[in-house]
C-alpha positions as CSV (number, residue, x, y, z in Angstrom):
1,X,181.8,122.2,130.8
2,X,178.4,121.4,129.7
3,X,175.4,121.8,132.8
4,X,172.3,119.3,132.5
5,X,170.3,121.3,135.1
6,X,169.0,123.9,132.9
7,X,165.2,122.5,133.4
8,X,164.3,124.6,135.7
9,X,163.9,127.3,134.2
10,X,160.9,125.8,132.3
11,X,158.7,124.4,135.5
12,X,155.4,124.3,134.1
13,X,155.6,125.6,130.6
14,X,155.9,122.1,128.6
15,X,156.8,121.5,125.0
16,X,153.4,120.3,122.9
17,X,155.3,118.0,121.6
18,X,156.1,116.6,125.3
19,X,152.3,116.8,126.4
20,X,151.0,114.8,123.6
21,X,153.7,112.3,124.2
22,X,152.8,111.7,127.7
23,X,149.3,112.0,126.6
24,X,150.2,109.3,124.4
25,X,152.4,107.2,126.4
26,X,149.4,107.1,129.0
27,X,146.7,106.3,126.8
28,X,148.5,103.4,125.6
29,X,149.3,101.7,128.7
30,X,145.8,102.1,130.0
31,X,144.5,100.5,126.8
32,X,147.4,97.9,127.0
33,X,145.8,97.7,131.4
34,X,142.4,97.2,129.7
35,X,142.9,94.5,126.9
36,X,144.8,92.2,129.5
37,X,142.1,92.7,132.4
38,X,139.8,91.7,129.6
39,X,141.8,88.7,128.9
40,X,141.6,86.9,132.2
């Protein structure tokens, strides 16, 4: 039987490798906001 619910043992404490893709993942959709605003 294989659980998926084993994340909450790890609230807070984030992999880098998962911070910089968020960090990622949000800095290109604000500059992806930002060149279409421009656009109009």
């Amino acid at each position: 039987m294989v659980t998926f619910g084993n994340k909450r043992r790890r609230k807070c404490n984030m992999n880098t490798l998962e911070v910089l893709t968020l960090v990622l993942i949000i800095f290109a959709a604000l500059t992806y906001i930002d060149n279409h605003q421009k656009r109009k």
